[in-house]
N, CA, C and O of each residue as an XYZ file, in Angstrom:
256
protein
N     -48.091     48.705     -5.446
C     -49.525     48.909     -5.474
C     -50.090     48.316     -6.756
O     -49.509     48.650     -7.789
N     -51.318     47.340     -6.877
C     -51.924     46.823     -7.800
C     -52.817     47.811     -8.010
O     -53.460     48.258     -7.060
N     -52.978     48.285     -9.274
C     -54.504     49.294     -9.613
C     -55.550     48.565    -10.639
O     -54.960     47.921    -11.507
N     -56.318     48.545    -10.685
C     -57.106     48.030    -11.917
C     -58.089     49.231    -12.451
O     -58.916     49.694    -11.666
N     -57.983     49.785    -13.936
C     -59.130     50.867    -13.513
C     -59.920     50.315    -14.934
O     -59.649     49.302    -15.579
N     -60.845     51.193    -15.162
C     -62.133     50.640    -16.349
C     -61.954     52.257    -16.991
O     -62.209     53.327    -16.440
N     -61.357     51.955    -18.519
C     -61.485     52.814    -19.474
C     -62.664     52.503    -20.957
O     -62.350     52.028    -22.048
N     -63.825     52.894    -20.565
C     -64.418     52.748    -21.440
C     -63.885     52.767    -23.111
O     -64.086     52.008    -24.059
N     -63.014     54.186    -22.914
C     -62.914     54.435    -24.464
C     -62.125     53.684    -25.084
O     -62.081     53.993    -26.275
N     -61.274     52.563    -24.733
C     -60.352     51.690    -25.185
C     -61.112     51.097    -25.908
O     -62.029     50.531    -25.313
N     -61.077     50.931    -27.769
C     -62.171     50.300    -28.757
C     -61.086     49.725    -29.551
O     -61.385     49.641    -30.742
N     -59.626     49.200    -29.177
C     -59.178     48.901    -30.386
C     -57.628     48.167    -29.611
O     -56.859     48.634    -28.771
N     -57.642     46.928    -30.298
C     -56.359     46.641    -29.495
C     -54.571     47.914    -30.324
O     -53.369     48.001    -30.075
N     -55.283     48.385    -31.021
C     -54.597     49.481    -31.345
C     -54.021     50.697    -30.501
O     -52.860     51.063    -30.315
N     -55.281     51.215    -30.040
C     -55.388     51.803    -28.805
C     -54.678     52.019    -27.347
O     -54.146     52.875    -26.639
N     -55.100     50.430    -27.406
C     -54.633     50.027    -26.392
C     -53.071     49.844    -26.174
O     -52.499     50.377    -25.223
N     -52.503     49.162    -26.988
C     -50.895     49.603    -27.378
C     -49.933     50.884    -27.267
O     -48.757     50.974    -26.914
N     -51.058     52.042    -27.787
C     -50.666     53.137    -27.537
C     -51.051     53.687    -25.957
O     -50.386     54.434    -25.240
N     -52.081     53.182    -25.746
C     -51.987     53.738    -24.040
C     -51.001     53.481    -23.493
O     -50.367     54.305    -22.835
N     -50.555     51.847    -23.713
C     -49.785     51.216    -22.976
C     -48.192     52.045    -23.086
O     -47.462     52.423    -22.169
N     -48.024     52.135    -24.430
C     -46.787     53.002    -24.565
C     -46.643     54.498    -23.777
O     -45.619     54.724    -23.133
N     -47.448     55.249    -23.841
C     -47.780     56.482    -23.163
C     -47.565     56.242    -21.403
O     -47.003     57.038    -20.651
N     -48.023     55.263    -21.119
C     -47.919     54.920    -19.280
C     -46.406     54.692    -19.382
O     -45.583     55.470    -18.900
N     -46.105     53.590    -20.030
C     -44.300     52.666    -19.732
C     -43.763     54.157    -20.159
O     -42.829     54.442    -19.409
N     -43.979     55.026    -20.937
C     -43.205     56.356    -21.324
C     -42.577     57.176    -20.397
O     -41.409     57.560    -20.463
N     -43.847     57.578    -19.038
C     -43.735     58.173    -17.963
C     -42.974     57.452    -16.923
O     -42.001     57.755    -16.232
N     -43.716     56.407    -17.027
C     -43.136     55.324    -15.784
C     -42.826     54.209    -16.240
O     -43.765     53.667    -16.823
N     -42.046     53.732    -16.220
C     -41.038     52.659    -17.321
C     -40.606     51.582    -16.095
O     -39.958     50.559    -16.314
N     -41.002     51.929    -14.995
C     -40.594     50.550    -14.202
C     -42.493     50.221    -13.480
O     -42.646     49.608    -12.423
N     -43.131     50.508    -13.916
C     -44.391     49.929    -14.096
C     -44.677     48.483    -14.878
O     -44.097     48.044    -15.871
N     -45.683     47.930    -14.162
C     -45.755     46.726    -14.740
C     -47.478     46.842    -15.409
O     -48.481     46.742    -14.702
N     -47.484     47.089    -17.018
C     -48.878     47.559    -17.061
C     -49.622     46.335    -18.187
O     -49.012     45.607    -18.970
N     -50.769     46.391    -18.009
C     -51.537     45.484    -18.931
C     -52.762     46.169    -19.016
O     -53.465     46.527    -18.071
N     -53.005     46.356    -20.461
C     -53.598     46.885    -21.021
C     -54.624     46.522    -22.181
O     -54.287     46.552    -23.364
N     -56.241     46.084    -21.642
C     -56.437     45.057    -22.532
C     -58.474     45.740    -23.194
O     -59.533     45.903    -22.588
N     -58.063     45.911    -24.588
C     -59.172     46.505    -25.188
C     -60.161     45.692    -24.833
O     -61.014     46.292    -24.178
N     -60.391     44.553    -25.005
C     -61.755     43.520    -25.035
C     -62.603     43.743    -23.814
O     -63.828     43.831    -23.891
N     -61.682     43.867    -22.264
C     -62.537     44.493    -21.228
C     -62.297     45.597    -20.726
O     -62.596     45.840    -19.556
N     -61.686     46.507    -21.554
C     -61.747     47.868    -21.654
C     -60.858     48.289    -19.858
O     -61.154     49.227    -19.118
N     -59.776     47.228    -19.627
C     -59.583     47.684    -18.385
C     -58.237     48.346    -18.610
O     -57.762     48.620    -19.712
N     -57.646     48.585    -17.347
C     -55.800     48.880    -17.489
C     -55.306     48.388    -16.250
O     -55.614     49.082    -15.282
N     -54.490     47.182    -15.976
C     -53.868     46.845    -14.240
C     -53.116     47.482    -14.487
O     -52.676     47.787    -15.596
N     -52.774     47.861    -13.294
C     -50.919     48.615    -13.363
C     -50.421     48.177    -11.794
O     -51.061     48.179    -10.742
N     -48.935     47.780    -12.095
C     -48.171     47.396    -10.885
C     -47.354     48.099    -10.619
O     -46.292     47.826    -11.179
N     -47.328     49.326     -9.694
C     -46.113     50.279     -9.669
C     -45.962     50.794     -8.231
O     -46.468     50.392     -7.183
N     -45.219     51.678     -8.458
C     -44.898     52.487     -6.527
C     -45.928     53.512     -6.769
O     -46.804     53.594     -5.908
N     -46.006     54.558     -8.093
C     -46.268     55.476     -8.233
C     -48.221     55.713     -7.924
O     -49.104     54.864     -7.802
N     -48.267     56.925     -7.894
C     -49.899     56.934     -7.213
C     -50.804     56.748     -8.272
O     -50.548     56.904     -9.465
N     -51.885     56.405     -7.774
C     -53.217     56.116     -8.687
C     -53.640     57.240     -9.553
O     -54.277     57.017    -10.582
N     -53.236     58.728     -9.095
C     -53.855     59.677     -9.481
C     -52.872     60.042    -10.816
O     -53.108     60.950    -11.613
N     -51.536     58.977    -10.878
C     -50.330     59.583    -11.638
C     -50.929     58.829    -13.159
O     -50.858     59.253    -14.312
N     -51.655     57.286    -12.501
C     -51.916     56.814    -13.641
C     -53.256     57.350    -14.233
O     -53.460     56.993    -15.393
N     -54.087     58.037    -13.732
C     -55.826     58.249    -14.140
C     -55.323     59.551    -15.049
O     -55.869     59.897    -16.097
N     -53.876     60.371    -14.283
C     -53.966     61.632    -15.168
C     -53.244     60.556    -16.832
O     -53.934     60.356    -17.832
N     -52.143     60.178    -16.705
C     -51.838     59.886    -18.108
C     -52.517     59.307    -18.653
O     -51.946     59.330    -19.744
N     -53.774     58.471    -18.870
C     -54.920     58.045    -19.315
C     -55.688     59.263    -20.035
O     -55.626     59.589    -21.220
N     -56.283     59.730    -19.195
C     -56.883     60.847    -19.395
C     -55.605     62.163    -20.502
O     -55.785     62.923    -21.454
N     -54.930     61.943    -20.013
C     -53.659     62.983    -21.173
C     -53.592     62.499    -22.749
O     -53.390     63.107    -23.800
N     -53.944     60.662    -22.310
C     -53.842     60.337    -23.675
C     -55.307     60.453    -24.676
O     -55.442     59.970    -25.800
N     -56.044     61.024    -24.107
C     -57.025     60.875    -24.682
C     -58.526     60.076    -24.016
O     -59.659     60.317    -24.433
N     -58.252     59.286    -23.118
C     -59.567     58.141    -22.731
C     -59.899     59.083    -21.654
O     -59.334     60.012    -21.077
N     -60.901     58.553    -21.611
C     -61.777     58.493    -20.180
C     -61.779     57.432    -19.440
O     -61.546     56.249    -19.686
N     -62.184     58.216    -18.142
C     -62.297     56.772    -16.854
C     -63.759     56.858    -16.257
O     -64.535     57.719    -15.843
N     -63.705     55.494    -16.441
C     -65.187     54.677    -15.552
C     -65.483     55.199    -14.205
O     -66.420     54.735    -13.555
């Protein structure tokens, strides 16, 4: 499953690194990209949409 979602609060390619670490943490055979400038997150995985909006949201961001 391809997801693309829109995290506003992503302000820092800092940030964004750490989201990215926090997702591959849970789910480590995910394929994720994670990119501050358009504040988005793709993710390529089996796992459900709702698995990735909660660890987003766990780490701190909000969703669009």
């Amino acid at each position: 499953m391809s997801l693309k979602l829109n995290v506003p609060t992503l302000d820092s390619p800092e940030s964004a690194k750490e989201l990215e670490k926090v997702i591959l943490t849970s789910e480590p055979e995910a394929t994720v990209n994670v990119d501050a400038s358009s504040k988005t997150v793709t993710v390529e995985s089996d796992a459900s949409e709702e698995t990735f909006k909660q660890l987003i949201v766990a780490a701190g961001h909000k969703l669009a």
